[in-house]
Every structure is written in structure tokens, then in C-alpha cells.
C-alpha positions in Angstrom: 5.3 24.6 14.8 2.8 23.9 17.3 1.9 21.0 17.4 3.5 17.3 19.0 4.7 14.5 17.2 4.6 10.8 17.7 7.7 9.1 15.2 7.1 5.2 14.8 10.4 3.3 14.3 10.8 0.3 13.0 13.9 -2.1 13.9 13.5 -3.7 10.0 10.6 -3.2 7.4 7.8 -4.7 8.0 8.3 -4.4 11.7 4.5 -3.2 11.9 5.2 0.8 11.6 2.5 1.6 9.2 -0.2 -0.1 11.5 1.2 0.9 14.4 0.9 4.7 13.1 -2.9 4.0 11.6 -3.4 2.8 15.4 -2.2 6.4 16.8 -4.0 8.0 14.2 -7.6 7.0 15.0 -6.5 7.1 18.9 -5.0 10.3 18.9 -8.5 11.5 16.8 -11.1 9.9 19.3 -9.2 12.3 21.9 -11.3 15.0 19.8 -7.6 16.5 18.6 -6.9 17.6 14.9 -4.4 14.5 13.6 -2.0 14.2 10.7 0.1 11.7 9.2 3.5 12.2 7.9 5.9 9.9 6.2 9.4 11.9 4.4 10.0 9.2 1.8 7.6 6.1 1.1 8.8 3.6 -0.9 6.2 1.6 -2.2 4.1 0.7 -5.4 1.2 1.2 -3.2 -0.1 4.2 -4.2 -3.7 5.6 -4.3 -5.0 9.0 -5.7 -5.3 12.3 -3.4 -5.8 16.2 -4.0 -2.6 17.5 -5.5 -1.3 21.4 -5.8 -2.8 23.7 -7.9 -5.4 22.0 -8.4 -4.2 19.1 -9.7 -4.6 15.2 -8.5 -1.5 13.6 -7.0 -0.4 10.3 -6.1 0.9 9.1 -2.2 1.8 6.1 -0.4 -1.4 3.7 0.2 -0.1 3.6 3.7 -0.8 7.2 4.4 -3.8 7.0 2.8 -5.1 5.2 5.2 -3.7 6.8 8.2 -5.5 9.7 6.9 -8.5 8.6 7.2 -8.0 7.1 10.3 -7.4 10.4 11.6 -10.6 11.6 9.9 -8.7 13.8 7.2 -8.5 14.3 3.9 -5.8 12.7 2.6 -3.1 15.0 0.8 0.1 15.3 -1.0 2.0 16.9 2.3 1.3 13.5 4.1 4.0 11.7 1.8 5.6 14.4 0.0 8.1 11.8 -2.1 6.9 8.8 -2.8 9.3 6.1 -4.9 8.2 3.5 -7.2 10.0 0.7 -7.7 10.9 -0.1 -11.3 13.7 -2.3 -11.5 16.2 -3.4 -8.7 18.2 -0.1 -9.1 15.9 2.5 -10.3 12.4 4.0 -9.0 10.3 6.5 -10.1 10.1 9.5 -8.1 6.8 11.1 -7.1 7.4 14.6 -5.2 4.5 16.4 -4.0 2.1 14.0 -5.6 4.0 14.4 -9.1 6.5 12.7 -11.1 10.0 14.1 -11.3 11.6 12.6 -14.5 14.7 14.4 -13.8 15.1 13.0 -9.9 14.0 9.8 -11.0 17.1 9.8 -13.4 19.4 10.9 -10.6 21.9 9.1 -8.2 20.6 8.6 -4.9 22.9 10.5 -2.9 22.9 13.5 -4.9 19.1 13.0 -5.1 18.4 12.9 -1.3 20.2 16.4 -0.8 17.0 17.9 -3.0 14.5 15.8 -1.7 14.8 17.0 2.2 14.4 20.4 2.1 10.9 19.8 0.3 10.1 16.9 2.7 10.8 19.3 5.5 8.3 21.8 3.9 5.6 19.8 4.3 6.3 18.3 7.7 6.3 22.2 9.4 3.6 23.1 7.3 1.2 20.3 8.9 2.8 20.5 12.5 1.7 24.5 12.2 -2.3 23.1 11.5 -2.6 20.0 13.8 -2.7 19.2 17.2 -0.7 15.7 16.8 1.4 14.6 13.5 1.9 11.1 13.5 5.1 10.2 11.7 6.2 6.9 10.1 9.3 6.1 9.5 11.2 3.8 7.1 13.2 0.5 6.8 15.4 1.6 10.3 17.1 4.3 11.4 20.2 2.5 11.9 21.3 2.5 8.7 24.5 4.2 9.5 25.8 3.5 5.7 23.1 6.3 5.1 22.7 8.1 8.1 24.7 11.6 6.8 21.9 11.8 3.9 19.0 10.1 6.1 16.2 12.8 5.9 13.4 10.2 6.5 13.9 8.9 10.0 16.8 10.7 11.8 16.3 14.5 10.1 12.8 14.2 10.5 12.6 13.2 14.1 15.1 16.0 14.8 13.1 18.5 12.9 9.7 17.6 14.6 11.5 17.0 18.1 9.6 13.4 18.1 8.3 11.4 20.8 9.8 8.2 19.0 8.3 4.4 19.8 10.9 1.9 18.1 9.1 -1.5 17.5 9.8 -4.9 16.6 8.9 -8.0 15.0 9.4 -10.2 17.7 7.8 -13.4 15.4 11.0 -13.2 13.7 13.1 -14.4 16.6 16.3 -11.7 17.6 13.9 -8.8 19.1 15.9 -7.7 22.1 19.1 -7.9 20.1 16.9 -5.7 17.0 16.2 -3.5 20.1 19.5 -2.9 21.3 21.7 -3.0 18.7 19.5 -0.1 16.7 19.5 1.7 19.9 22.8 1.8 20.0 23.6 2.5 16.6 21.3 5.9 16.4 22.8 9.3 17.2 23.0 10.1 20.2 21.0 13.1 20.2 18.0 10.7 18.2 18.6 8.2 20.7 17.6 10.7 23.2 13.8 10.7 21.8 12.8 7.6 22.2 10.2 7.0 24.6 9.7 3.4 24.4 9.7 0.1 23.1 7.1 -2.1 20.9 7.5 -5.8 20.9 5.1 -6.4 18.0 3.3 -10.2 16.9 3.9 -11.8 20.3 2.4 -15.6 20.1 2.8 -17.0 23.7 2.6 -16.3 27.0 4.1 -13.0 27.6 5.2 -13.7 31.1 8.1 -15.7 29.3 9.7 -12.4 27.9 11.0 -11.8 31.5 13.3 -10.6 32.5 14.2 -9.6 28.7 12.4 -6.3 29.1 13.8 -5.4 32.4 17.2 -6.0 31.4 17.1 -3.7 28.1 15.9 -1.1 30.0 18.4 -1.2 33.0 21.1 -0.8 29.2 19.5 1.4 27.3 17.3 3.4 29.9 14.3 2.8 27.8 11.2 1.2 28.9 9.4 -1.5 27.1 5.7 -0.2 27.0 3.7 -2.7 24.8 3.4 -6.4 24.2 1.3 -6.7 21.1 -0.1 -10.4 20.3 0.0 -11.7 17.1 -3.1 -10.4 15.2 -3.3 -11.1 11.6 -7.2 -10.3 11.3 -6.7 -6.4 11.9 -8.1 -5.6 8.6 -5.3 -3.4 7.5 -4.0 -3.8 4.0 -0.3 -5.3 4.2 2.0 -2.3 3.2 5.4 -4.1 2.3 4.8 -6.8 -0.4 2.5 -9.8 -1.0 1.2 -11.5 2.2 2.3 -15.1 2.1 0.0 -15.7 4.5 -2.9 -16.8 2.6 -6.2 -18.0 3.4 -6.5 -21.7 3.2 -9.8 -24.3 3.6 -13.3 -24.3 1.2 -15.0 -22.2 -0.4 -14.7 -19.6 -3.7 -11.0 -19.8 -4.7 -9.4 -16.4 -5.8 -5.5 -16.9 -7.3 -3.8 -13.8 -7.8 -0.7 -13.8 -10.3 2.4 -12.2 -7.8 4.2 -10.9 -10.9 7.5 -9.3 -8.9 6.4 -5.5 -10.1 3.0 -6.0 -8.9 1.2 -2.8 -7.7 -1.8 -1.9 -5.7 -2.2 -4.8 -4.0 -3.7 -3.5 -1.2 -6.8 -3.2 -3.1 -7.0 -6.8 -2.4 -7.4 -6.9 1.3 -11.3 -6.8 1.6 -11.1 -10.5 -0.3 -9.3 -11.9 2.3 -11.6 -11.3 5.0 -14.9 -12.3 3.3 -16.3 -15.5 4.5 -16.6 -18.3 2.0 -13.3 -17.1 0.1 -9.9 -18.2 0.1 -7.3 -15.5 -1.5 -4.2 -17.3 -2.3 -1.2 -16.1 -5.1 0.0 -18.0 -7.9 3.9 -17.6 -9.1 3.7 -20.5 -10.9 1.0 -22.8 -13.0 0.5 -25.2 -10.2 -0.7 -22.1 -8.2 -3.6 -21.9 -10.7 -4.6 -25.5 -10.3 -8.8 -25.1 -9.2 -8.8 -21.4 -8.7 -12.5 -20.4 -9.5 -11.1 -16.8 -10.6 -7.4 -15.7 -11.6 -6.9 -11.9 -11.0 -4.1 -10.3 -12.9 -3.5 -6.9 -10.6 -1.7 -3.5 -11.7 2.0 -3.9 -12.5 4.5 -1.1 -12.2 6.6 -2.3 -15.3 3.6 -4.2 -17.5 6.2 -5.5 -20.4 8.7 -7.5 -18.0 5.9 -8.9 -15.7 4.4 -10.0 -18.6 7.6 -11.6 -19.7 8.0 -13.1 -16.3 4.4 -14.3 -16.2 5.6 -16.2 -19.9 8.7 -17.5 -18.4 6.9 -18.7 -15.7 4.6 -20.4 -18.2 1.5 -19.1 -16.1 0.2 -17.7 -19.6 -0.8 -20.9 -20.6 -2.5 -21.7 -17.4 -4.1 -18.8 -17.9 -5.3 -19.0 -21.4 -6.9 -22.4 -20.6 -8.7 -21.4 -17.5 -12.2 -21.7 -17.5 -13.7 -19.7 -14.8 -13.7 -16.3 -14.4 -10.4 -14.0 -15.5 -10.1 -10.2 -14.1 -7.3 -8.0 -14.8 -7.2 -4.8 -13.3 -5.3 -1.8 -14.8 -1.8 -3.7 -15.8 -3.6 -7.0 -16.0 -6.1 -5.2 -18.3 -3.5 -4.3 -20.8 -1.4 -7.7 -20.4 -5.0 -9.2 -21.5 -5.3 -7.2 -24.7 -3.1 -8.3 -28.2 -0.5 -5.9 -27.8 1.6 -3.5 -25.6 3.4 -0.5 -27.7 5.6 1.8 -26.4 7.2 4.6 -28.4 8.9 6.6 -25.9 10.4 4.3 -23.5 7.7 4.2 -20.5 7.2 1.1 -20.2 8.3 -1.5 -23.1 6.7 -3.5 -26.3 5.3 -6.6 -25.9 2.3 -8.8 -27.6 -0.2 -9.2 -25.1 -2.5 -12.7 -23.9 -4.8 -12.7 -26.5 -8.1 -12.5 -24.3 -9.4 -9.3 -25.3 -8.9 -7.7 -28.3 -7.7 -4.1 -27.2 -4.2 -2.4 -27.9 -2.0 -0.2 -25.5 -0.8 2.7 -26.0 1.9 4.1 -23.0 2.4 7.5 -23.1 5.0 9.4 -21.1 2.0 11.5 -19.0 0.7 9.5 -16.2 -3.3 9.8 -16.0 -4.7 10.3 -12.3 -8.1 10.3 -11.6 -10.8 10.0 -8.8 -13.9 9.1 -10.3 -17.3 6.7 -9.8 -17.7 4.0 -11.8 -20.6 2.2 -13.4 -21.1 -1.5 -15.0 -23.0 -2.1 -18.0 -26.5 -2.9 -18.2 -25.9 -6.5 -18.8 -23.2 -8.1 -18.2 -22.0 -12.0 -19.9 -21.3 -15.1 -17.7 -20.3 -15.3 -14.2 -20.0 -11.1 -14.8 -24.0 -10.3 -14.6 -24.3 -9.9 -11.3 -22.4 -6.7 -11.5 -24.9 -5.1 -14.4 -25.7 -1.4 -13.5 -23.3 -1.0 -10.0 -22.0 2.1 -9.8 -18.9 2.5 -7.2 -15.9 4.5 -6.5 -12.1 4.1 -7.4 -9.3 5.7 -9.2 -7.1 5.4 -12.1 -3.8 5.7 -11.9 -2.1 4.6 -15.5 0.3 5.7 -18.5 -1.5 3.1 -21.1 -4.4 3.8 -23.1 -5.9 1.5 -24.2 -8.5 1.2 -27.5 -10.2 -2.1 -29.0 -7.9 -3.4 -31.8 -9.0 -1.9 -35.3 -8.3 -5.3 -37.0 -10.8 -7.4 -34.7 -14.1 -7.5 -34.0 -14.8 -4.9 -30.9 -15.1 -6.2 -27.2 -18.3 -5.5 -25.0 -18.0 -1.8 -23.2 -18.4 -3.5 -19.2 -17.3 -0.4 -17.7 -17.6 3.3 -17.8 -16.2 6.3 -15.8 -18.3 9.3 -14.6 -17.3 11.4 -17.7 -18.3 8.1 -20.2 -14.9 7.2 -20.7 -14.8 2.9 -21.5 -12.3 1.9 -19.1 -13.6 -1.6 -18.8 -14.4 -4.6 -21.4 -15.6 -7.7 -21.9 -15.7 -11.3 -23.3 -17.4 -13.6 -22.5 -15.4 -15.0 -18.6 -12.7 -12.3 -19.3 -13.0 -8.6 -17.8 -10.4 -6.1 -17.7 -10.8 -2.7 -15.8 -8.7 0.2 -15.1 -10.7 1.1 -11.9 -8.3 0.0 -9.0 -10.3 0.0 -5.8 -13.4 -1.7 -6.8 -13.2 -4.8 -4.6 -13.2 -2.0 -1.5 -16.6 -0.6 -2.3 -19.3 -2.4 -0.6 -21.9 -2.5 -3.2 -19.1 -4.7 -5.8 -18.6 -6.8 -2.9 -22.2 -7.4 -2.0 -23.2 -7.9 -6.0 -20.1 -10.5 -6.5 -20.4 -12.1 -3.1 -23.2 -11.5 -1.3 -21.7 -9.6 1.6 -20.8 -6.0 2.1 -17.3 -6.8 4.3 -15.9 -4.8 7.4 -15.9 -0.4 6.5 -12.8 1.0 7.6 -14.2 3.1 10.3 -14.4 -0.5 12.1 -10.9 -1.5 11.3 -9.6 1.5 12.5 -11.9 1.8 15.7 -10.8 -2.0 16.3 -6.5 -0.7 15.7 -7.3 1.9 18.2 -8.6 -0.8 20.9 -6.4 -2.8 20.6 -3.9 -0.8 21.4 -5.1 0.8 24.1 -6.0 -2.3 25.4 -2.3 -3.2 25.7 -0.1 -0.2 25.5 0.6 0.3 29.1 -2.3 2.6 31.2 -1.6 6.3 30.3 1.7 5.7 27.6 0.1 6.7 24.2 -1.6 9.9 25.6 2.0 10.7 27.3 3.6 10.8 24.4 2.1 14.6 23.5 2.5 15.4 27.0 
């Protein structure tokens, strides 16, 4: 292996690892160095769609996604070689290489993990022998010492790259020293040992206050505390750890989007919230829905029991009454339709909302696809003004779905580049299987009038603002 490594630990989840590591990614890349991102085990139902093996397209964590192209890659399968997906509290699907294992996703964890590492480990040598840098996120913390003799994610893999670690915090949360310390001190020793430095992450204040808390954790632990990061909310960055509850609030074009608890792909949403004139918010119950000018109902993981909980929430008759404009994307396009069936145990059986007469079929092979997009030539209602965009996405899906044979067929809205209908229509109601839509700048500029921020500038901005307060010289030390 010749490359360096850069781990990011986290203290918690949602510490700010997966931003942190975008950050390092476009840095490490504007040095002119070949960068790569690397995370053992994501678990997330985040995912977006990336060249597979053998030809074949595969699925990874959304956060890697984007840390690839941060570091102006590719994105791959090696980059996140298992990937779970939350199904119920106690059982995920398990995505290795980009694929689904049925036979892992069956297993117990423990015995599971022992297969998992030596695969994870494949990939991580494999990109440290092509790169200059790997930059390496970690997961939940690696303090977990109820899982540390199985933990292949954080502790085996910043042994096996030898890792310059950075262990940050959430110091918004109140505790951060303690976070600090007591994971510190709860790593192995010989883990311990790597890391180079602390990250007090979403500071609000005057940071001269935090004497002489950094002084005095270094003096115990011998590690220096190299950056004070300010709050920044605006970064631009989709979330990667569940729905952002921190919601836009004030005038202009209301968007409610239904936080069923198996929702999926969410970060497709993160353009919305930083369009001027429109305030995101998510609805868990009717109230929620009270004014909203749209209601979105996004991908689901498990589209029978959201769909239940959406009932028992009594949000379907909010949302069978609303008269503005309805979009349900991939899950949400199949809870609109008459009826969910399920023959082989993928998903469940349910009758649908009623809003668009299609019926869906799960079947047990999960489709996966790149692919442009176009609208229809015309397009009804509030709708028209996406007649005749084209854009990219993906699909990423067990149903197929078909108009119902009993009812009188909905307009074709949407077509994929090999004429597949994966999009209908009627009247306020649209349903689409393309996830990624509201990311391409031509949708946004048709339904809003403005193209939004690219990513290029979101990452350039992660990478200055790090730089501006990392401490002079830190972030290009760690691959010294």
C-alpha cells in the first residue's frame, strides 16, 4: 500500500464525520494528489447508484458518493464495500460490493461481521495501492467496546491503513470535552496511538470561552485540539444521518415532505432547502400539511408499513384532500397507485392512496439504473412547466409498477432513455421513479426559476472553510 490515510472519527453519529471527510476530500484534491474515499460499513438508506463489478451497476452510501466527487473521482463500489439498509429495528439489508446478499442479510450480526471484514479490507488495500490519499470515514464511535473484538469499521480499519485519525465532536450538543476524553480513553491503546488531533465541531460563541478546556485535554490525553469549527448549517451538504429537523421557516413556496420512519433518499432533497423563496419543512402528522403548496411523498425502504404508518397517522386523508400539487417519488409513486402486491415477501401487500391508478408489482430482483430522463410534451396543471426537460438520475427499486387494467390509463409524464414510462400523471398528482431530479439544474430552473448552488461550489466552499480554521499547516500534516 502506498498511499496515506486520513480516518475521521466521530465521538457519536452525527458528530459531522461525513462532511468533515467531503472537506478533506476536495482539499486533499486541490493539492493536485489522486484522492479516495473509504467507509468499511455504511449504514444508511442513503444510497445512490455507481459502477458495479463485472459490469454491473451497484449501490453505495450517498455519503461516499459525494466524497467522491469531491475528490474528483468516479464513484465506485470499493468506496463503501457493505452498505446496510435499514428495514426494521432489528434487520437491514445487506449490500456488499454494490450488491445485495440475501443470505448476510438473513444472518446474525456477529457471525456476519467475521465475513464482512476480510472483503472490506479488500477494497481498502486495493485503493490505498492507486491513490495518493484515502480518506476514511468512520462510523457511530469507536468506543463501542461492547463491539470492539468484531469492530472492522473503525478500529480494524485504522489499523490496517495505519491512519492519521482526527476524532471530532459535536460540541452544540453540550458534553464535548467529556465525548473527547472518555472515547479516548476507551480506544485501544495501539488506536489511541493514531490520533492526531481533535475537532470541536458546530461551535456558536466566542471561542476564546473554550479555554482552558483544550489545554487541559491535551496536557491528559497528549492530544492537541487542532480546529474550532463554527456552527454552519448553510454548507450545502446533504444531511447523512436522518431527517434534518431543522427546517426552513418564513414566506414563500411551502414544500411538506411526509417523514414516514423508513424514508429513503432524502438527500435528494437538499437543493430545496437552499433555493430562495422556499421553505422545506416535514410533516409526521396532518397538522404538518396545514398550507403546504406541494406535499412530496419520497422513497421508502419498506413501502407497505410506511404506508401503514402514514394511515395511522391519518396523513392519508390530508393528503387525499390537498389541493395543490402532490409528488411522490419512487416509494411515494407506488403508495399513490391502488394497490401494492407482494408475492414473495419483499416488501408487503397493501391497497394504495387512490391518486393514480397504477398497480405494484415487488419482485425479489432489485432494479438499478443510471439513466437521463425526459418529461412529456405537455404536461397538466401546476406540472407544465416541466414539458420536454430532460435530466439525469437513477432508479433504484424492487416494484414495477403498470397502470391498473380495470381503470382508465393515467398520462405517461415521464420516460427513461430506453422509453421505459417511469412517471405518470393526473391532473396535480405526479409520481416518478427518477430519484435525483430536484439535483439537476434544468428541473430546478423549470419548477422554480433558479438553477441552485453545483456541487463543485459546495465542496470548494467545505474545503475553505476548513482551511480557514484548521490550524496553519495541520490538514497537509496529516500525510506527512
Amino acid at each position: 500500500m502506498s498511499s496515506k490515510a486520513v480516518m475521521v472519527l466521530g465521538t457519536t453519529s452525527g458528530a459531522g464525520k461525513s462532511w468533515l471527510a467531503t472537506a478533506l476530500c476536495r482539499w486533499y484534491a486541490r493539492q493536485g494528489l489522486k484522492v479516495a474515499p473509504f467507509k468499511a460499513q455504511n449504514m444508511s438508506n442513503n444510497a445512490r447508484v455507481v459502477p458495479g463489478l463485472n459490469g454491473l451497476m451497484g449501490e453505495i452510501g450517498s455519503a461516499q458518493y459525494f466524497q467522491a466527487l469531491a475528490a474528483n473521482r468516479v464513484p465506485e463500489v470499493r468506496m463503501n464495500p457493505v452498505l446496510l439498509k435499514p428495514e426494521a429495528d432489528t434487520q437491514s439489508q445487506v449490500v456488499v460490493l454494490g450488491e445485495v446478499d440475501a443470505a448476510l442479510s438473513r444472518m446474525p450480526w456477529r457471525e456476519r461481521s467475521a465475513l464482512l471484514k476480510p472483503r472490506a479490507r479488500a477494497a481498502l488495500h486495493e485503493l490505498m495501492g492507486e491513490n495518493d490519499v484515502v480518506v476514511i470515514e468512520g462510523a457511530g464511535s469507536p468506543a463501542e467496546i461492547n463491539l470492539a473484538p468484531s469492530d472492522y469499521v473503525n478500529l480494524g480499519t485504522a489499523r490496517d491503513a495505519n491512519a492519521a485519525c482526527l476524532l471530532v465532536t459535536d460540541i452544540d450538543r453540550g458534553g464535548a470535552f467529556a465525548h473527547l476524553y472518555g472515547t479516548h480513553q476507551l480506544m485501544p491503546e495501539d488506536v489511541r496511538g493514531l490520533v492526531r488531533g481533535f475537532v470541536l465541531n458546530r461551535f456558536r460563541g466566542d471561542a476564546g470561552l473554550l479555554a482552558p478546556g483544550p489545554e487541559q485535554l491535551e496536557r491528559l490525553t497528549g492530544v492537541p485540539t487542532i480546529a474550532t469549527l463554527p456552527m454552519w448549517r448553510g454548507h450545502g451538504l446533504p444531511e447523512e444521518d436522518g431527517v434534518f429537523d431543522h427546517s426552513a421557516t418564513g414566506s414563500g413556496l411551502h414544500i411538506a415532505v411526509v417523514a414516514y420512519p423508513r424514508i429513503s433518499n432524502l438527500d435528494e432533497f437538499q437543493p430545496l432547502r437552499q433555493l430562495p423563496g422556499v421553505r422545506l419543512s416535514w410533516a409526521r402528522e396532518p397538522k404538518d400539511l396545514a398550507g403546504a403548496d406541494w406535499i412530496i411523498l419520497p422513497g421508502s425502504k419498506s413501502t407497505a408499513a410506511d404506508l401503514a404508518w402514514l394511515r395511522a397517522q391519518k396523513l392519508d386523508a390530508a393528503i387525499n384532500n390537498h389541493r395543490g400539487r402532490v409528488l411522490g417519488i419512487c416509494g411515494g409513486l407506488q403508495m399513490l397507485g391502488e394497490a401494492l402486491i407482494d408475492t414473495h415477501g419483499v416488501d408487503g401487500n397493501a391497497p394504495g392512496l387512490g391518486l393514480l391508478p397504477l398497480v405494484t408489482v415487488f419482485e425479489t430482483e432489485k432494479l438499478l439504473r443510471s439513466a437521463e430522463f425526459r418529461f412529456a410534451a405537455t404536461m397538466d396543471g401546476g406540472w407544465q412547466a416541466l414539458a420536454g426537460v430532460q435530466a439525469g438520475g437513477y432508479e433504484i427499486r424492487h416494484g414495477r409498477t403498470q397502470p391498473h387494467a380495470g381503470l382508465p390509463p393515467p398520462k405517461v409524464a415521464l420516460r427513461n432513455d430506453a422509453g421505459e414510462a417511469i412517471g405518470w400523471q393526473a391532473g396535480q398528482v405526479l409520481g416518478v421513479y427518477a430519484h435525483g431530479l430536484f439535483e439537476q439544474p434544468a428541473v430546478l430552473q423549470a419548477l422554480f426559476g433558479h438553477s441552485g448552488r453545483s456541487l463543485d461550489a459546495v465542496f470548494d466552499g467545505l474545503a475553505d472553510f476548513i482551511d480557514l480554521h484548521f490550524q496553519p499547516g495541520k490538514i497537509a500534516g496529516l500525510i506527512d
